[in-house]
C-alpha positions in Angstrom: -20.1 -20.4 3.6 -17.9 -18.5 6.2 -15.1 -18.9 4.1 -17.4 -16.8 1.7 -18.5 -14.2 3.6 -14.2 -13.8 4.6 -13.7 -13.5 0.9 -16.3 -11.3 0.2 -15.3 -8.8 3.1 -11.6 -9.0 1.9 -12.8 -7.8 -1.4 -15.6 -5.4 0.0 -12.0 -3.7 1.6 -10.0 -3.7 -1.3 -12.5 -2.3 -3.4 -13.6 0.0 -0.8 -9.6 1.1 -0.3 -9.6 1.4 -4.4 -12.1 3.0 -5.8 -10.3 3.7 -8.7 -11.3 0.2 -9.9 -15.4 0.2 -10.3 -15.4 -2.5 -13.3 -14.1 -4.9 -10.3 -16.7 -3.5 -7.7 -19.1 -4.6 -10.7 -17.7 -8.3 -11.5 -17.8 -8.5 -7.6 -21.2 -7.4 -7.0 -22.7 -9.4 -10.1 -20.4 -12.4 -8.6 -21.8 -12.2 -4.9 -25.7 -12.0 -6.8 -25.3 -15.4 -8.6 -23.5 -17.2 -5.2 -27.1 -16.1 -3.6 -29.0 -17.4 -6.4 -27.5 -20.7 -5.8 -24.1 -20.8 -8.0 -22.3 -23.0 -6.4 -19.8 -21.9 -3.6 -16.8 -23.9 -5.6 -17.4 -22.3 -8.8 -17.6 -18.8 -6.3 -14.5 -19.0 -4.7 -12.7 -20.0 -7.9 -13.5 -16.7 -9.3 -13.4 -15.1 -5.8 -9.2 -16.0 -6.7 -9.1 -14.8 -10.4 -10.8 -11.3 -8.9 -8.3 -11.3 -6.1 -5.1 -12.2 -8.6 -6.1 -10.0 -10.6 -5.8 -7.2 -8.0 -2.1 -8.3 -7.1 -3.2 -10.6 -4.4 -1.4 -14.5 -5.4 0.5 -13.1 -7.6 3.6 -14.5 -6.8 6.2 -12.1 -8.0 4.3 -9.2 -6.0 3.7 -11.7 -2.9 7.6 -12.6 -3.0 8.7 -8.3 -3.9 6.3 -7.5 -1.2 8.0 -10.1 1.8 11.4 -10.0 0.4 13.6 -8.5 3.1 15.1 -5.6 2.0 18.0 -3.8 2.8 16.7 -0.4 1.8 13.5 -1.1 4.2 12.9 -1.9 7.3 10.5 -3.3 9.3 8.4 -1.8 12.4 5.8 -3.4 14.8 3.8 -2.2 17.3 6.0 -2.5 19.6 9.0 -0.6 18.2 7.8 1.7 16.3 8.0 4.8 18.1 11.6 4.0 19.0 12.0 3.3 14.9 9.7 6.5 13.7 8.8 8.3 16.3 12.0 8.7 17.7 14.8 8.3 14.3 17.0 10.8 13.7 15.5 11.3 10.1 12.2 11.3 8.6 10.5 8.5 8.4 8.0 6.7 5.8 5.9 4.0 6.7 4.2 1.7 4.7 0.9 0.4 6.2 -0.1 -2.7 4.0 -1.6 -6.6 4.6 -0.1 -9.1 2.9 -3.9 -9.6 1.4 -3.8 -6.3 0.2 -3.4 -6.3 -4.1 -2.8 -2.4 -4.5 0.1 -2.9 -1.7 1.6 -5.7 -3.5 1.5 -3.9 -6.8 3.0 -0.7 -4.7 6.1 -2.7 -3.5 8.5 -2.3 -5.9 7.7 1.0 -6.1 8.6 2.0 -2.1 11.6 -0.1 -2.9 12.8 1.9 -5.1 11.9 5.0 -3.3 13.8 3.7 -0.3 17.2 2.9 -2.7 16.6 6.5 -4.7 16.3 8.6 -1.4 18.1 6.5 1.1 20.4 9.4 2.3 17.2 11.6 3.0 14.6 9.4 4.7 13.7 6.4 5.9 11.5 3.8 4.5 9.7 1.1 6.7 6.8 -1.4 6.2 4.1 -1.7 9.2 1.6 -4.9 8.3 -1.7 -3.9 9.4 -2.7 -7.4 10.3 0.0 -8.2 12.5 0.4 -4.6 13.9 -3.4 -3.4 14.9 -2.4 -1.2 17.8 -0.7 1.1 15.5 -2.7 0.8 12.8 -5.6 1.9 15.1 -3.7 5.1 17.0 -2.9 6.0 14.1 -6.9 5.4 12.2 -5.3 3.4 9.4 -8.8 3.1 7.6 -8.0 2.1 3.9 -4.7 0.8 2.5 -2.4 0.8 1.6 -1.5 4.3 3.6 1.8 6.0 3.4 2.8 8.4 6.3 5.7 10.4 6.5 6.9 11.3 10.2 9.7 13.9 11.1 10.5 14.9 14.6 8.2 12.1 16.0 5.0 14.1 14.4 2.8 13.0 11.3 3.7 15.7 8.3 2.1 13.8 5.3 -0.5 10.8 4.7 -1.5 9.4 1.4 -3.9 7.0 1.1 -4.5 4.3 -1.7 -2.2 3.5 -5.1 0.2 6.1 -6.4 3.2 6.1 -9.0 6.9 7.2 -8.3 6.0 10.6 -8.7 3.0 10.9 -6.4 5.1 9.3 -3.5 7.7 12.0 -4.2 5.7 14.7 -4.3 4.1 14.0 -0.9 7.7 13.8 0.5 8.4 17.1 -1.3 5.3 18.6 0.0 6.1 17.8 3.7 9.7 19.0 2.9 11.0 16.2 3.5 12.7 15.9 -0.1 14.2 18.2 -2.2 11.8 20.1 -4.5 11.2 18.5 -7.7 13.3 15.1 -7.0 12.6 13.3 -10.6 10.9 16.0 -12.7 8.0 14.7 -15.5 9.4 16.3 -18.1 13.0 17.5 -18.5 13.9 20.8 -18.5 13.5 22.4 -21.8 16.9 23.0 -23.7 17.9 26.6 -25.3 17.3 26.8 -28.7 21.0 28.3 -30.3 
């Protein structure tokens, strides 16, 4: 039963850091009902892991993307990380995510390519929450995953929860850390002759 009540808090947090994704809050919530009217805790946890895989989480092309050393990002921990974001000659994003953590798996490739695409203009580095609570903490990491930009060892711009290509972009943009207008949605319109 503890290993229930585990699984059910890790899922009460991603759906809490999600709420963009109520059918699952529902599958979960009618799930967690039948375990208490006596379905069995087997049966439970099996679909405790179809909800969670579905959400990213033992998928194992977003588990491998997600741990895959990069050379585009780096990696931070509490101990380094104001020499490596505080203190870095450019701005800085960081990446607060758990390895648990379905919408940070599915973000992965996308801050990967962010940190290829923009490599000359900022920095890109992953902080695991799990591993990492002291900054997670000073810093009142409350959902994630949580983007942060930092430039002159100050916070400029925080985004919480799933985003495309775009939305990262434009958070960098809006802390001026990025050019205006990096990848616009629709190309500029052509002069009719």
């Amino acid at each position: 039963m503890g290993f229930l009540i585990l699984c059910y808090k890790r899922i009460l947090m991603l759906i809490h850091f999600s709420q963009r994704m109520p059918s699952l809050r529902a599958m979960f919530e009618t799930l967690f009902e039948r375990q208490v009217d006596g379905l069995s805790s087997g049966v439970t946890c099996s679909m405790l892991m179809v909800l969670l895989t579905s959400c990213g989480v033992g998928n194992p092309n977003n588990e491998k993307h997600a741990s895959e050393d990069s050379p585009y990002i780096g990696k931070v921990v509490d101990a380094d990380f104001d020499q490596q974001v505080l203190h870095h000659s450019q701005p800085v994003l960081v990446d607060f995510w758990a390895t648990w953590c379905g919408p940070c798996l599915q973000m992965a490739p996308l801050v990967e390519t962010l940190a290829e695409q923009y490599q000359d203009q900022i920095r890109v580095v992953k902080l695991d929450v799990d591993q990492n609570p002291q900054t997670a903490a000073r810093y009142g990491i409350a959902a994630i995953p949580t983007f942060m930009v930092f430039d002159g060892g100050r916070e400029v711009a925080r985004y919480t929860g799933s985003t495309s290509m775009r939305g990262l972009e434009s958070m960098l943009e809006k802390a001026s850390v990025l050019k205006a207008d990096a990848s616009p949605l629709v190309p500029p319109a052509q002069p009719i002759p």
